[in-house]
N, C-alpha and C positions, 0 to 999 in steps of 0.2 A: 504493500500500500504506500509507502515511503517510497519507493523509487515511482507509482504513479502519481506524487503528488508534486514529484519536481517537475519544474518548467522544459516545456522540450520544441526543438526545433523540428520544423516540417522538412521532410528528406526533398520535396517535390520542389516546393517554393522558396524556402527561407522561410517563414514566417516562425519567429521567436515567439517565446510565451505562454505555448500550448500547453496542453494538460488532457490525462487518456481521460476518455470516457468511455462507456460500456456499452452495447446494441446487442442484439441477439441474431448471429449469424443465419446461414441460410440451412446450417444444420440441426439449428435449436439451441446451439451452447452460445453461452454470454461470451462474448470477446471484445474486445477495443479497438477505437481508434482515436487520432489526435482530433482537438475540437479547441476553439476558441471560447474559453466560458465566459466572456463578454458578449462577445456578439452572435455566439451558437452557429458559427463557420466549423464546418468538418475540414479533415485535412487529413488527403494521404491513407484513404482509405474508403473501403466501400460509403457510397453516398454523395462521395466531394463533393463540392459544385468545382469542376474545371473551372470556372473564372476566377476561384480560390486559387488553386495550386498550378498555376501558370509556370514553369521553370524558371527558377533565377528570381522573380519576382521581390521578394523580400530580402536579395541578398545585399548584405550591409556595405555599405558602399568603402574603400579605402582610399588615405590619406597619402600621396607622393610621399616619401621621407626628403625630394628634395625642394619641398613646397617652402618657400624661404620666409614667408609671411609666418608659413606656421611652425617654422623652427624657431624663428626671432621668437615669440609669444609665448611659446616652452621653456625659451631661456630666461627671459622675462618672469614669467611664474616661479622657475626655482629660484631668480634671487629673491623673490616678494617670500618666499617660503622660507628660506635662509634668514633675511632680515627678521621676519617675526617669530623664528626659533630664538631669536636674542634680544628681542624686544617682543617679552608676551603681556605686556601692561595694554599694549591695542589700545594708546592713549594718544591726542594730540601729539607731537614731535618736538615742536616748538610752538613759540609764542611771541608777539610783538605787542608792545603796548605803546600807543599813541603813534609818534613815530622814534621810538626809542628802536636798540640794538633788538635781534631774535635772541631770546631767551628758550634754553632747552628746555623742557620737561620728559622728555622719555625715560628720566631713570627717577623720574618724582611722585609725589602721592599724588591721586587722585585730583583732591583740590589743591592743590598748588598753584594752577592759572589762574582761578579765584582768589588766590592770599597775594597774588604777586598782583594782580589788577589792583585792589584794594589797597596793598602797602606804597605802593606807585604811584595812588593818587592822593596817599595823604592820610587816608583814614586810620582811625586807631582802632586796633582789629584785638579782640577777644577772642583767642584763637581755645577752643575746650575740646576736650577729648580724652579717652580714658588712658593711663600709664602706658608707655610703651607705642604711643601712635605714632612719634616721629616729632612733634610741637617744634621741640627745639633745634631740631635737625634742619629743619623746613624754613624756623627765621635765617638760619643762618647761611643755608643755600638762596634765601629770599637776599639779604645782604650781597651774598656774592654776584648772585644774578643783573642785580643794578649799581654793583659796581660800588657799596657804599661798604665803610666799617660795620664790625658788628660788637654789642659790647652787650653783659645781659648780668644781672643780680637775680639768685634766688631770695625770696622773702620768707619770712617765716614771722611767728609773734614776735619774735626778739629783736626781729630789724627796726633799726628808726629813725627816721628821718636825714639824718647825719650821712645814714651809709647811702638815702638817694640821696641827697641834694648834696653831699661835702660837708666840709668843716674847715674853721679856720683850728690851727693848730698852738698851741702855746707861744709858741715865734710869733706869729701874729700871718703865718705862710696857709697860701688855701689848699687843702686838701682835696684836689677835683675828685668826683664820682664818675663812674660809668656813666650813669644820666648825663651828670653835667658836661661830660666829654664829649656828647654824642650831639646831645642838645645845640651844644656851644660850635662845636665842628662840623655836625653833620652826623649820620649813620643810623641805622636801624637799631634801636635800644630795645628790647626785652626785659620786662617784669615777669620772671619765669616765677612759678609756683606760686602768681597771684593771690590765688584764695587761700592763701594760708599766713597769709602776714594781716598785721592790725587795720582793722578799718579807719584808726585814727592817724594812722602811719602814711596811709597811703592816701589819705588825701587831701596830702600835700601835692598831688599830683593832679588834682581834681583841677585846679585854676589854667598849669601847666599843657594840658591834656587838651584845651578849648582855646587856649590862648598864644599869642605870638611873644611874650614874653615869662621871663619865670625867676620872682625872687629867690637868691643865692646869700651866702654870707655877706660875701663882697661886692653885693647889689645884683640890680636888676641887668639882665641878659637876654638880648633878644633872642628867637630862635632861629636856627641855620634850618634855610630852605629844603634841607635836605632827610631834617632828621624826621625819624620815623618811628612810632612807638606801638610795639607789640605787648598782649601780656597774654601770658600762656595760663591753662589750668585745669584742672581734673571735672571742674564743677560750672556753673552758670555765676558761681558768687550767691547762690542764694541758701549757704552752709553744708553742712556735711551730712552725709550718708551713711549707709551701713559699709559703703569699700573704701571711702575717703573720710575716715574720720575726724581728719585734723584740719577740715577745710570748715572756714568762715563766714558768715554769712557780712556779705560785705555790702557799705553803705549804696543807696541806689544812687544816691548823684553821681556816686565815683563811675559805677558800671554805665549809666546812663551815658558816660563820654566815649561808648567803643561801640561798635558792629561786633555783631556776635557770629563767629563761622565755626562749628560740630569739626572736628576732624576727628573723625574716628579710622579703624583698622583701616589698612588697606591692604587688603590680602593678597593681591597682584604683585604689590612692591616687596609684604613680607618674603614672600618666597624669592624675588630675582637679589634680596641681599641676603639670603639664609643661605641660599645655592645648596638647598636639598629638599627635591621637591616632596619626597617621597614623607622627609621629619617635618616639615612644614604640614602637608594638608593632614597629619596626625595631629598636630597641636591644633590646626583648625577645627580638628574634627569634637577634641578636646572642647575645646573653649565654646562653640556650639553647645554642645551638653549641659555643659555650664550655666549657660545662657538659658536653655530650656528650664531647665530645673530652677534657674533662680538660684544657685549659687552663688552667696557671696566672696568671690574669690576673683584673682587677677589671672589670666592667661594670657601675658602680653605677647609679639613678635618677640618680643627679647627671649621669651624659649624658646622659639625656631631660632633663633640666630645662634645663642649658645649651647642649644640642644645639636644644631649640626654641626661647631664646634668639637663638642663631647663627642657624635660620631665619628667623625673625624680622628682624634686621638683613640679611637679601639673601644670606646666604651660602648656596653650592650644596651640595648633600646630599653628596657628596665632601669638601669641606673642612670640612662640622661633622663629619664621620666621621671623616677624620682630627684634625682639634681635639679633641673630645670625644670618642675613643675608641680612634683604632688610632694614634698619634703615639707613646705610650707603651710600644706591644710592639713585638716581636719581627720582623721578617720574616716569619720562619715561622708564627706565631700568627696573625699580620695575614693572609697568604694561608691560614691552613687555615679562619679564624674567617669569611671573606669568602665562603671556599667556591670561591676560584680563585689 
């Protein structure tokens, strides 16, 4: 029954795609013949209709090998094939803003072309997204992209005001900050780890942030046309969660000064900088589960990165599992995320 239910060619015509079907010969016994079970055409056997199985009819027509059109268009297809063996992000290539330089993105996240539009034209961009999405990778390729310094402070409760804006120092000598270097010179500045420094700390940046000039120890400074202010964070600023504990819920006029843009995973880029595809779509596969379940837990890129790592140096897919991803939870997490 299996060899009549493959497709078969008519010996008379060519015609592809047949399939037996059964009749009751002229001895009484069931026997076959080929039939089109679309259009109920016999073929190549008692019944035909002749205007069916005309000789040669169906047969598939061939291609010159020295048809030159269609060798060029073969060779053309395996570079296109080639190129996006190395490029499997299938993402814009590049990018131009206004009539600035092309700007690459083929080895970038996602929104990238969105963060680099954005920072380009000025705005102060609230860049959120969960541990391990790339935040600060992404200011800093944005800086290089447009050709500007990059300079960036984590905040936390302890920081304050001193370490953005400076200090003058017992000599009576000023103390520049990253802000105030960037501000003052120019460059893409970074408030990385946003939500977790004081709301009364930061906004001191509130006036800075809307405005073209910014009180300093040693007075007021206008802003370099150039400079540009990122702040990175786990959260929207509206406080902390059950994954990000230590995040703040921070004042609205401050947040009200940024555009808000999600960068979350991008699984495309994880894998072409992990370079294994095989431990990459296992930690996706992970962190999905995760995700269903409601798991409170991290399974950033940074375990595919240093899980392929650990493969790499000889270790067993059990011990970069536990090294780079279930070491840190729960029992319970660990068997429900494993799936036993």
């Amino acid at each position: 029954m299996a060899r009549r239910a493959t497709p078969k060619i008519c010996k008379t015509c060519g015609k592809d795609g047949l399939r037996w079907t059964s009749y009751v010969n002229r001895y009484g016994r069931k026997s076959y013949q080929l039939a089109d079970w679309h259009t109920g055409e016999l073929h190549n056997g008692p019944g035909a209709n002749p205007d069916h199985c005309i000789p040669g009819k169906y047969q598939a027509k061939t291609v010159k090998s020295d048809d030159s059109a269609l060798k060029a268009e073969i060779e053309r297809l395996k570079t296109e094939i080639e190129r996006l063996k190395t490029d499997p992000i299938g993402q814009v290539m590049a990018i131009t803003i206004d009539d600035g330089p092309e700007i690459s993105v083929s080895d970038k996240h996602y929104e990238f072309p969105t963060l680099a539009k954005l920072v380009s034209n000025g705005f102060n961009v609230w860049l959120t997204g969960p541990a391990g999405s790339g935040k600060t990778s992404a200011c800093r390729q944005i800086a290089e992209a447009l050709d500007l310094d990059f300079r960036f402070i984590s905040v936390c409760l302890q920081t304050d005001k001193c370490d953005i804006l400076g200090y003058k120092d017992l000599q009576g000598l000023m103390q520049v900050s990253e802000f105030r270097h960037c501000w003052q010179n120019g460059g893409v500045f970074l408030l990385d780890e946003a939500d977790k420094g004081s709301p009364n700390t930061l906004a001191v940046l509130q006036a800075a942030a809307d405005a073209d000039h910014c009180a300093f120890a040693d007075g007021i400074i206008d802003k370099h046309p150039n400079f540009r202010l990122v702040a990175s964070a786990n959260t929207y600023g509206n406080g902390a969660d059950q994954i990000y504990v230590g995040s703040i819920q921070l004042d609205g006029g401050f947040l009200d000064r940024f555009v808000v843009l999600p960068w979350d995973y991008d699984q495309n880029l994880e894998r072409q900088v992990a370079q294994d595809d095989a431990w990459t779509e296992k930690v996706q596969r992970y962190r999905k589960r995760a995700e269903d379940l409601g798991a409170q837990v991290v399974i950033s890129p940074r375990a595919s990165i240093r899980g392929a790592k650990l493969r790499r140096l000889g270790f067993s897919d059990d011990e970069v599992e536990n090294l780079a991803i279930f070491n840190s939870m729960s029992a319970s997490d660990r068997a429900s995320i494993r799936g036993f």
